[in-house]
Structures are given as C-alpha cells and as structure tokens.
Biopython code that builds the backbone (N, CA, C, O; Angstrom):
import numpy as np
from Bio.PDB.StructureBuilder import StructureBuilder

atoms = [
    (1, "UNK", "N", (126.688, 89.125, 89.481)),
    (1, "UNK", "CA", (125.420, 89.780, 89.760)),
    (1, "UNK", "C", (124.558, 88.849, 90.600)),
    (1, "UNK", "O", (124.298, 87.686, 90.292)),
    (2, "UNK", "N", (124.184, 89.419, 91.587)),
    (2, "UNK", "CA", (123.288, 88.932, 92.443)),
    (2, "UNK", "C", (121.918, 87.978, 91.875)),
    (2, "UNK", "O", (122.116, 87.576, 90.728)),
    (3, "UNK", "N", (120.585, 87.549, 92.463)),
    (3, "UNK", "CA", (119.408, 86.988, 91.568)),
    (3, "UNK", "C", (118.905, 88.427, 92.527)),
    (3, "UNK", "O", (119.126, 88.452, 93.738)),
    (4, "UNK", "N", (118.264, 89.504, 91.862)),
    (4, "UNK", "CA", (117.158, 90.332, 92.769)),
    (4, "UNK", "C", (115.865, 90.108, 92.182)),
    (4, "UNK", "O", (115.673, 90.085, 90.967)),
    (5, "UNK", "N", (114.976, 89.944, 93.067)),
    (5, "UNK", "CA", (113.491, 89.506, 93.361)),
    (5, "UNK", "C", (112.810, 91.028, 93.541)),
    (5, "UNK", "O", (111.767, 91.354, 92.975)),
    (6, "UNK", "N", (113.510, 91.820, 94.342)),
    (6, "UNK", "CA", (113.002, 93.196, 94.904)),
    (6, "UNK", "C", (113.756, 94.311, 94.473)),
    (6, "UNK", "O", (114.888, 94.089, 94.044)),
    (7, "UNK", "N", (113.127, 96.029, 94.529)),
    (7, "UNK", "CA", (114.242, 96.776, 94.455)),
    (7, "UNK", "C", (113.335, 97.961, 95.246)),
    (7, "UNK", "O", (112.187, 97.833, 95.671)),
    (8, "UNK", "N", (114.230, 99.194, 95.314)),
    (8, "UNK", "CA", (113.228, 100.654, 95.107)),
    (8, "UNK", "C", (112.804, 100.604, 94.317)),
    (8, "UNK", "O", (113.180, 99.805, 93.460)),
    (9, "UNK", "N", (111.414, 101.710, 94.066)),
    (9, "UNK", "CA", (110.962, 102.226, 92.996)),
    (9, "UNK", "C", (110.812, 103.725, 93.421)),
    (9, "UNK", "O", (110.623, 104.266, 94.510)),
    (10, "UNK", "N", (111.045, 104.420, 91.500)),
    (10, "UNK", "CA", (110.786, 105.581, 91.805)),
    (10, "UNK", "C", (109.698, 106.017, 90.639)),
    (10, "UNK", "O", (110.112, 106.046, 89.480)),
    (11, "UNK", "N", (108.362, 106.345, 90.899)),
    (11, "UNK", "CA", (107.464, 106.809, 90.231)),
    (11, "UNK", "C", (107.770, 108.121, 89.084)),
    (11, "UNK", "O", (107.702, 109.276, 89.505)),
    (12, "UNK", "N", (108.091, 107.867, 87.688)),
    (12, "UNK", "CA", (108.221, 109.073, 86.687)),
    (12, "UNK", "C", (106.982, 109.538, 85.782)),
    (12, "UNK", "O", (106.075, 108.791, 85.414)),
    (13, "UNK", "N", (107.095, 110.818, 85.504)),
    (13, "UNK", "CA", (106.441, 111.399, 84.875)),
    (13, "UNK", "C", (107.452, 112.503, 83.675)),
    (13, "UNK", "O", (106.995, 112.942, 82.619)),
    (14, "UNK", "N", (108.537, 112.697, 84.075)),
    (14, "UNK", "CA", (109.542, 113.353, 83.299)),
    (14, "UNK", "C", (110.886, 113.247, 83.861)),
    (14, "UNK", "O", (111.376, 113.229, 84.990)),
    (15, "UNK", "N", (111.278, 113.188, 82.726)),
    (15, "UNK", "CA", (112.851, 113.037, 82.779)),
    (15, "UNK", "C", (113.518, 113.575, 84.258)),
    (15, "UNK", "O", (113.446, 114.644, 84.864)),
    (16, "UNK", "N", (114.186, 112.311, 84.513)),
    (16, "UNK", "CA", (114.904, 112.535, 85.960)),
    (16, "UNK", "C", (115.959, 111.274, 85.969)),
    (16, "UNK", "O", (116.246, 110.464, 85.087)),
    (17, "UNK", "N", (116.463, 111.446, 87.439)),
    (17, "UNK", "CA", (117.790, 110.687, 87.603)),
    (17, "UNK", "C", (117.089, 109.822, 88.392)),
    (17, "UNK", "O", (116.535, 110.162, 89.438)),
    (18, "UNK", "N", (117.087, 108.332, 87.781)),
    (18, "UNK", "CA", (116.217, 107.176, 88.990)),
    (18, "UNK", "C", (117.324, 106.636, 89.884)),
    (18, "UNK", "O", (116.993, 106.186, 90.981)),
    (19, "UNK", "N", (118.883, 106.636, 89.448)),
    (19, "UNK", "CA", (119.609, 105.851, 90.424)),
    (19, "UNK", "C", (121.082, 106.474, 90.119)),
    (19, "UNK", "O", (121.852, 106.137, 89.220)),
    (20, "UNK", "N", (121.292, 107.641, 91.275)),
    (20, "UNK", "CA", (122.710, 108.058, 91.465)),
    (20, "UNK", "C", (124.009, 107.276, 91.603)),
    (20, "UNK", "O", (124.976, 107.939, 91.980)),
    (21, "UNK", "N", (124.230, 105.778, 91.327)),
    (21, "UNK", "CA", (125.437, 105.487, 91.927)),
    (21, "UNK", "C", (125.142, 103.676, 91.135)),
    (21, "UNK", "O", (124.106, 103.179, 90.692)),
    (22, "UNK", "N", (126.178, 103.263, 91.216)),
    (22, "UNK", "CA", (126.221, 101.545, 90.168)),
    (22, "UNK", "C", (125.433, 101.012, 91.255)),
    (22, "UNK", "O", (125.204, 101.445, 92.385)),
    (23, "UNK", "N", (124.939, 99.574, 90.414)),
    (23, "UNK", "CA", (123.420, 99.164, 90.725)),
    (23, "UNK", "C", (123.125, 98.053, 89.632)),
    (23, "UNK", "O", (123.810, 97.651, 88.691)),
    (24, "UNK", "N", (121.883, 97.704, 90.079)),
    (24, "UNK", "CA", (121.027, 97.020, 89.050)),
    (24, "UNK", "C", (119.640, 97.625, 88.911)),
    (24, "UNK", "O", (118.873, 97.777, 89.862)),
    (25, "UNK", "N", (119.374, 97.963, 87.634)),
    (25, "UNK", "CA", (118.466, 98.398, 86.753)),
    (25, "UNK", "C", (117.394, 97.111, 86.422)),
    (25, "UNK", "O", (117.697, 96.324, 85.526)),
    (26, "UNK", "N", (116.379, 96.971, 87.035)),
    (26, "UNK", "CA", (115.808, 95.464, 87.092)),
    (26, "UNK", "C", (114.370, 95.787, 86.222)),
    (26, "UNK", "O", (113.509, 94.914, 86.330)),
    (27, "UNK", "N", (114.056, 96.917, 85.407)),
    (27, "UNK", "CA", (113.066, 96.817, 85.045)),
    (27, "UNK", "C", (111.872, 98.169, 85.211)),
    (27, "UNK", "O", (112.112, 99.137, 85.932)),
    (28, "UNK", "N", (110.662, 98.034, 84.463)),
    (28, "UNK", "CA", (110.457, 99.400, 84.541)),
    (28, "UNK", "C", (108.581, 99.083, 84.223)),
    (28, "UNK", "O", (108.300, 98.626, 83.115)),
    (29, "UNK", "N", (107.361, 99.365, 85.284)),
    (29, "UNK", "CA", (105.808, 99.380, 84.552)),
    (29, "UNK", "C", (105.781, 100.450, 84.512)),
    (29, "UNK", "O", (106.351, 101.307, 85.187)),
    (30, "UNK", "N", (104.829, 100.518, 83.370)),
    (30, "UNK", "CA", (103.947, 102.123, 82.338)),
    (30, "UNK", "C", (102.869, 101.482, 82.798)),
    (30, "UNK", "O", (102.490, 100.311, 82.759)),
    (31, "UNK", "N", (102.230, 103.007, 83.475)),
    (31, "UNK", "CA", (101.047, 102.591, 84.067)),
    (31, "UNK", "C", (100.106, 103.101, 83.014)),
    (31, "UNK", "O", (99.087, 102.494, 82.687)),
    (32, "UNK", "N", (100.550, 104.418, 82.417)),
    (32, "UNK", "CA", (99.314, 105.111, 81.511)),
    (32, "UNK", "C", (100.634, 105.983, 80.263)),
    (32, "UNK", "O", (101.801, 106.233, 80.566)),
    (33, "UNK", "N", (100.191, 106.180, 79.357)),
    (33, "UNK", "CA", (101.195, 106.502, 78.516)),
    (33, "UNK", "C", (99.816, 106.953, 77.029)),
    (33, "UNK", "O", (98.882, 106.291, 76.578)),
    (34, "UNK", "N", (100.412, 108.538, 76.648)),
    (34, "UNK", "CA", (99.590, 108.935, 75.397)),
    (34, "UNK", "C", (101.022, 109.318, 74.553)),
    (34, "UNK", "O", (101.742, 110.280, 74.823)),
    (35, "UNK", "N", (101.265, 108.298, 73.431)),
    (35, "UNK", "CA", (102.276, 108.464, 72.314)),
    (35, "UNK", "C", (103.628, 109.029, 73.559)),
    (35, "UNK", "O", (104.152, 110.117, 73.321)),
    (36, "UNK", "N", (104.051, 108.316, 74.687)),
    (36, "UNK", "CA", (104.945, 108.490, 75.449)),
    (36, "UNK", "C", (106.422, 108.286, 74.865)),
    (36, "UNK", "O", (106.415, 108.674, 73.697)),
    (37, "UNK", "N", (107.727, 107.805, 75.256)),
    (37, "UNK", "CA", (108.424, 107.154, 75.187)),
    (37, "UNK", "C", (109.508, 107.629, 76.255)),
    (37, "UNK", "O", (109.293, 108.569, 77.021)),
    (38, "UNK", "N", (110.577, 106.966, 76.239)),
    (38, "UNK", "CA", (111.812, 106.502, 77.440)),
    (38, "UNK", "C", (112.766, 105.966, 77.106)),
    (38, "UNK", "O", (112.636, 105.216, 76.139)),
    (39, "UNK", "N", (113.881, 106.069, 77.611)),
    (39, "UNK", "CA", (115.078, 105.746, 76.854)),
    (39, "UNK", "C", (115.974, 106.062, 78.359)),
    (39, "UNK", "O", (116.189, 107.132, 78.928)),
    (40, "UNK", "N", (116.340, 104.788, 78.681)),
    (40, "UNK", "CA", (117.828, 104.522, 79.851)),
    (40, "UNK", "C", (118.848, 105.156, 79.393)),
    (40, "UNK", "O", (118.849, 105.566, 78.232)),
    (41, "UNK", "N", (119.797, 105.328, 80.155)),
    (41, "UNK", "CA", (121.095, 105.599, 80.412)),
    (41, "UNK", "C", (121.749, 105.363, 81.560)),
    (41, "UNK", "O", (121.206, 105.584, 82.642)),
    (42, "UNK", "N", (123.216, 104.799, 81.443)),
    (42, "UNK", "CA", (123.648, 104.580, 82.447)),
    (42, "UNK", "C", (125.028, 105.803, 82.409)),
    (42, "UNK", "O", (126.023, 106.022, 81.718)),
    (43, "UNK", "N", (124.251, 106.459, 83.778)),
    (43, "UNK", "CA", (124.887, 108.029, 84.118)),
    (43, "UNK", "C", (123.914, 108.028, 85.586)),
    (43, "UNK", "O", (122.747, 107.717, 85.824)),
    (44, "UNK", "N", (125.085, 108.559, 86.426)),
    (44, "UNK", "CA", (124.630, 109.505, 87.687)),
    (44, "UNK", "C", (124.470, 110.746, 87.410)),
    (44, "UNK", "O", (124.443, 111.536, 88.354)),
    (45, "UNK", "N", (124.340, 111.172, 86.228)),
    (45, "UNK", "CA", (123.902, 112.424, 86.164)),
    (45, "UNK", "C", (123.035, 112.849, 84.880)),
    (45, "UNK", "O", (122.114, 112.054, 84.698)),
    (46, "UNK", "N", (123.085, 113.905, 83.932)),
    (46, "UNK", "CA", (122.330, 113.904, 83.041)),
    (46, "UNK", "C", (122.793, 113.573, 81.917)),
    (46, "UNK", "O", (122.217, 113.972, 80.905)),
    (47, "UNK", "N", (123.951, 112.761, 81.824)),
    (47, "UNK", "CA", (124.287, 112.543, 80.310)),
    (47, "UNK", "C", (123.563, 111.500, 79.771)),
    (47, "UNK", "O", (122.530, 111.085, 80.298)),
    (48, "UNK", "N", (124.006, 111.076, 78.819)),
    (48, "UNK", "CA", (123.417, 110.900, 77.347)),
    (48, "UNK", "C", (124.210, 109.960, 76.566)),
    (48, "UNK", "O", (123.671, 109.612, 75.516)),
    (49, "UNK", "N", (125.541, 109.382, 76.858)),
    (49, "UNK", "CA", (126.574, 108.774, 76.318)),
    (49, "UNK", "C", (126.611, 107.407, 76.291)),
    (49, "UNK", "O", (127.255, 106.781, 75.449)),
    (50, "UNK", "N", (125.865, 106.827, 77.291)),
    (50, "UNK", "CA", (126.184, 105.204, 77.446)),
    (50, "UNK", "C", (124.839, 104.837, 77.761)),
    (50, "UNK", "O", (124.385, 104.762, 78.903)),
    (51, "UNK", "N", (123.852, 104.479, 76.061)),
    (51, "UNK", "CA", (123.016, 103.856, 76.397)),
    (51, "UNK", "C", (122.300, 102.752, 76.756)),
    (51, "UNK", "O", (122.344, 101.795, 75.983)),
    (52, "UNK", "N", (121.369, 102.628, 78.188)),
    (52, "UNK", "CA", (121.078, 101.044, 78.301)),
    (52, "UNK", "C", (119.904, 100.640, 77.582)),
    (52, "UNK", "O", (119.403, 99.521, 77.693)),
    (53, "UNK", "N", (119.517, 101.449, 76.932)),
    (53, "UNK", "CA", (118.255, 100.718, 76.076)),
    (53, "UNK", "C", (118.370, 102.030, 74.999)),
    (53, "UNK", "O", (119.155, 102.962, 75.174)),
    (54, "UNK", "N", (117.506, 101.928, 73.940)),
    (54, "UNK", "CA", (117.521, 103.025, 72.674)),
    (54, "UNK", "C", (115.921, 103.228, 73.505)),
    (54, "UNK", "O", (115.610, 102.907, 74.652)),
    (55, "UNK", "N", (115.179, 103.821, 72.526)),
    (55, "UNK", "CA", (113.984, 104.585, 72.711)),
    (55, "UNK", "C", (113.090, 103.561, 72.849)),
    (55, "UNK", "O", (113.184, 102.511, 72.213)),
    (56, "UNK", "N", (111.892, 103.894, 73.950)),
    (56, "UNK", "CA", (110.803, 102.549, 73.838)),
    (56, "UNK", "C", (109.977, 103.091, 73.994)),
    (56, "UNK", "O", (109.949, 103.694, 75.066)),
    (57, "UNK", "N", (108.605, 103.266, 72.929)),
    (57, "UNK", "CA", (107.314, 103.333, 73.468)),
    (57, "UNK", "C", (106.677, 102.208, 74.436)),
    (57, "UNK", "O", (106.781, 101.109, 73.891)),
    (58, "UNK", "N", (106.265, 102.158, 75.266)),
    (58, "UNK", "CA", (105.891, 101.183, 76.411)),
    (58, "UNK", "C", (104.431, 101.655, 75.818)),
    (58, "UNK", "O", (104.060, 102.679, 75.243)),
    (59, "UNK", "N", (103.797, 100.489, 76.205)),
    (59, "UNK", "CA", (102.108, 100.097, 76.412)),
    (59, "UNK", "C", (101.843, 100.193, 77.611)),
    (59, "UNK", "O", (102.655, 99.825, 78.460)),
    (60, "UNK", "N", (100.947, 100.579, 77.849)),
    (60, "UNK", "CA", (99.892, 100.800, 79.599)),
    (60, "UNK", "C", (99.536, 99.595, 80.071)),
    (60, "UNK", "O", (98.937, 98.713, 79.457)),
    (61, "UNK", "N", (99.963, 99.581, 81.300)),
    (61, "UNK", "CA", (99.886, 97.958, 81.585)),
    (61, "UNK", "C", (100.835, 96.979, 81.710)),
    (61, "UNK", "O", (100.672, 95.865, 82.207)),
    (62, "UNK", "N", (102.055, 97.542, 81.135)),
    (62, "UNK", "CA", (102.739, 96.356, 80.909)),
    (62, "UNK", "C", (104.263, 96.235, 81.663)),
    (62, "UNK", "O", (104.598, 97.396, 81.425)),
    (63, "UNK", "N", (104.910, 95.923, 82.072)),
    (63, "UNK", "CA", (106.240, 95.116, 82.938)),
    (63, "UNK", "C", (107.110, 95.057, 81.704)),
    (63, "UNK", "O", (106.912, 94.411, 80.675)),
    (64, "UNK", "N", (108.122, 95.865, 82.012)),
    (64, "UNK", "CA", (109.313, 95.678, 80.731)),
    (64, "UNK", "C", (110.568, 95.529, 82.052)),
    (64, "UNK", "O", (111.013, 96.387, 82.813)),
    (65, "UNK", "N", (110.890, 93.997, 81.911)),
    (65, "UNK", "CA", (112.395, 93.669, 82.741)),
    (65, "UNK", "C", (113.223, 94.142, 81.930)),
    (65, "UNK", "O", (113.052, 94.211, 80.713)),
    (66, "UNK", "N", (114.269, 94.534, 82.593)),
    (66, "UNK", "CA", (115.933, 94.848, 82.376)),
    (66, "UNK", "C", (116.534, 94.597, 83.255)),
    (66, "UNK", "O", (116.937, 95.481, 84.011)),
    (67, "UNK", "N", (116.796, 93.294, 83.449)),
    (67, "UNK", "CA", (117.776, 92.957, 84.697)),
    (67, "UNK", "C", (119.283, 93.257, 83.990)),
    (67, "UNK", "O", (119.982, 92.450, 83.377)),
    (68, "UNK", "N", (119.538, 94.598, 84.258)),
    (68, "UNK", "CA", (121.025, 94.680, 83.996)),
    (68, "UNK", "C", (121.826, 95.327, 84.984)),
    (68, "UNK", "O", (121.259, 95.930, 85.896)),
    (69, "UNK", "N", (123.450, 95.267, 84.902)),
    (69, "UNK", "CA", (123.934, 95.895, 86.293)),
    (69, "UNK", "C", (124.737, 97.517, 85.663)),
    (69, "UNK", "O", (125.248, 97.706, 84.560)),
    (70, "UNK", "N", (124.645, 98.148, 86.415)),
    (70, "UNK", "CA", (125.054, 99.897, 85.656)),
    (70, "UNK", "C", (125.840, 100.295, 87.086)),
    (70, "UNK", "O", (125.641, 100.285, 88.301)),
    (71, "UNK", "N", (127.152, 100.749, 85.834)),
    (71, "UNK", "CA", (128.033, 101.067, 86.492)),
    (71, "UNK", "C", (128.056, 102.851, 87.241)),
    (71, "UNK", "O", (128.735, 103.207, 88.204)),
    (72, "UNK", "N", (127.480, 103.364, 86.753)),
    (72, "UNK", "CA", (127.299, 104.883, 87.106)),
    (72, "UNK", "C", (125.956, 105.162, 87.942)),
    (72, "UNK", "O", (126.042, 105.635, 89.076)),
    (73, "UNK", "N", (124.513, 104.812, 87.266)),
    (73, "UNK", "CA", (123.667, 104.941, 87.615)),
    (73, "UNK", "C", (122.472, 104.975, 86.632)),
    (73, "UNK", "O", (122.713, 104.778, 85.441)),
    (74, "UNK", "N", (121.098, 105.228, 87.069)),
    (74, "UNK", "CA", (120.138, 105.135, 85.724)),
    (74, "UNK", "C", (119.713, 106.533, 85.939)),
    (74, "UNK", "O", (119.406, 106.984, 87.043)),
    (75, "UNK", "N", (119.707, 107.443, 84.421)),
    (75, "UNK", "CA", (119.058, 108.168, 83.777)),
    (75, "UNK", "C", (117.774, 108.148, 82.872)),
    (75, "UNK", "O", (118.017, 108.307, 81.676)),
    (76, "UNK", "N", (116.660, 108.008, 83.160)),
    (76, "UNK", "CA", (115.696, 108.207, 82.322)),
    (76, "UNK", "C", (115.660, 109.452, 81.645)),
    (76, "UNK", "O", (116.006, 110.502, 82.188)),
    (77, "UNK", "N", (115.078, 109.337, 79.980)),
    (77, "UNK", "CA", (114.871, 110.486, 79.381)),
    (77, "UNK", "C", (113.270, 110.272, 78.999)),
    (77, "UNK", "O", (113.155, 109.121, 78.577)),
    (78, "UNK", "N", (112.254, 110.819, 78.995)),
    (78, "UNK", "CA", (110.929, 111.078, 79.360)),
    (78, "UNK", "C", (110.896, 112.347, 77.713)),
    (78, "UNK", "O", (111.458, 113.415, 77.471)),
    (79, "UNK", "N", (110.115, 111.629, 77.091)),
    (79, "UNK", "CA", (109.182, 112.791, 75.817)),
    (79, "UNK", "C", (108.006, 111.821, 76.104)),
    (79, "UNK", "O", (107.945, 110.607, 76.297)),
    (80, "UNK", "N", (106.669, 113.297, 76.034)),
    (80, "UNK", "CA", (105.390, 113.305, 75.903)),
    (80, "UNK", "C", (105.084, 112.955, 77.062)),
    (80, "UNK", "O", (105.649, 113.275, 78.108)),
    (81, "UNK", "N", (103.589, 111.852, 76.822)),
    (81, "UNK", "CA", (103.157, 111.926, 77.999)),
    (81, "UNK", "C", (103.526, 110.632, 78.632)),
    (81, "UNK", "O", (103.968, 109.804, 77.835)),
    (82, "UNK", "N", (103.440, 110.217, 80.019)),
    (82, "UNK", "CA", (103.848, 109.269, 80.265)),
    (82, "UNK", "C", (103.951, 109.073, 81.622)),
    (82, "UNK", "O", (104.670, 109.854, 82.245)),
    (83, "UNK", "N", (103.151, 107.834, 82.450)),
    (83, "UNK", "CA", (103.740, 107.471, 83.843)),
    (83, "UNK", "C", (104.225, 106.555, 84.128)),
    (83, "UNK", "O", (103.363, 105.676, 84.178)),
    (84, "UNK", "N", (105.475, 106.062, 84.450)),
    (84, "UNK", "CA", (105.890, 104.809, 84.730)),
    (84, "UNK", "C", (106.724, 104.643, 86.484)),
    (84, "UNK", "O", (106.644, 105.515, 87.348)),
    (85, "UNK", "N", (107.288, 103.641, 86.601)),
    (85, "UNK", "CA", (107.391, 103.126, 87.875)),
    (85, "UNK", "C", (108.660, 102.488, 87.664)),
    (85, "UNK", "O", (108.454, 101.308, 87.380)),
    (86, "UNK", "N", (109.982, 102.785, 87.682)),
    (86, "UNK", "CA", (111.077, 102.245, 87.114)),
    (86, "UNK", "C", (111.790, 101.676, 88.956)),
    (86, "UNK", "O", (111.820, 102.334, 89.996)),
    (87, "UNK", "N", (112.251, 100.275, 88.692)),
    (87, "UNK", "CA", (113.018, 99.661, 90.119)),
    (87, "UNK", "C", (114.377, 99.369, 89.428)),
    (87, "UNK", "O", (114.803, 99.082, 88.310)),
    (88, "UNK", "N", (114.904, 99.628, 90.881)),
    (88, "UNK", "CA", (116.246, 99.552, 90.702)),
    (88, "UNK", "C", (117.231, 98.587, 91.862)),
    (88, "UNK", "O", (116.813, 97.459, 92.127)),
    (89, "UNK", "N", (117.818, 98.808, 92.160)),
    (89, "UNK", "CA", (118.635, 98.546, 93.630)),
    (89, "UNK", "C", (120.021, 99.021, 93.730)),
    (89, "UNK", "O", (120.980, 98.547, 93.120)),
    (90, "UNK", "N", (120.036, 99.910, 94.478)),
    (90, "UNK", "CA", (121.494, 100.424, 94.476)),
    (90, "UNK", "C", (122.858, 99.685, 95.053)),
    (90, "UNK", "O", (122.866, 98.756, 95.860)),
    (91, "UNK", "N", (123.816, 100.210, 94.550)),
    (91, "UNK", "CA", (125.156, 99.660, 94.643)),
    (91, "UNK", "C", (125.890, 99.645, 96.490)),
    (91, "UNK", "O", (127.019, 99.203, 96.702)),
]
sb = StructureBuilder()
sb.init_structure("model")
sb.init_model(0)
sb.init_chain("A")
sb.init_seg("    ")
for serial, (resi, resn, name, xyz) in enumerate(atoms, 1):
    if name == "N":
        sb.init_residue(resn, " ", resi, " ")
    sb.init_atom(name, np.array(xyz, "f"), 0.0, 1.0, " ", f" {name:<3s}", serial, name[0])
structure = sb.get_structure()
C-alpha cells in the first residue's frame, strides 16, 4: 500500500456507493449529524457481506481515518440524519 496524503471526495447524505472498484478507503468527516450513523463495506455494489467497519455514530466536526485498502470498492450505509464527506482513491 502506497503512503496517500490525498484522495477524491464524495459528499453523503444517504446511503450510496462512494467507490466502484479496489482502492484505498482513507477516511471519512461528519460535518453535521442528528442521532446519524454509517457503516462501510467493501462492495462495488450494494451488498452487505464484507464489513470494513461495524456501525459508527460520528460526532460533528470530527475526522475519522481509515487508511485501509478494499478490494471491491466502498459502500456506505447511511440511517437518520447525517452529512459526511468520505475520501477515497481509486484502484
């Protein structure tokens, strides 16, 4: 694995696909969040099977790294309310 400093970002508000294809998953800010939570997966699509993190309520404000490398891609799953900013870098 590379050292990455930089990546894309893709701005969430509900559940979506942040990174179609293997990669590194480098991390994720919650900008505003009411009783939110989020939960990775590594899938190019919508599954559910190979998780990279369990469930996280995130705090507003705050930088949660995950420098990890994913072989498929990242799936966010999004309950309540919630905005975050998840980077990545693709494969």
């Amino acid at each position: 694995m590379s050292d990455y400093q930089v990546g894309t970002y893709k701005n969430l508000t509900a559940t979506a696909n942040v990174l179609p294809t293997d990669g590194v998953f480098l991390g994720f800010f919650c900008s505003t969040t009411s009783t939110g939570t989020i939960q990775f997966f590594d899938s190019a699509t919508t599954t559910t099977t190979v998780p990279i993190t369990g469930v996280i309520t995130p705090s507003a404000g705050t930088w949660y790294s995950i420098p990890v490398t994913v072989t498929a891609g990242v799936y966010a799953v999004i309950a309540n309310t919630i905005n975050v900013t998840v980077v990545t870098t693709g494969g």
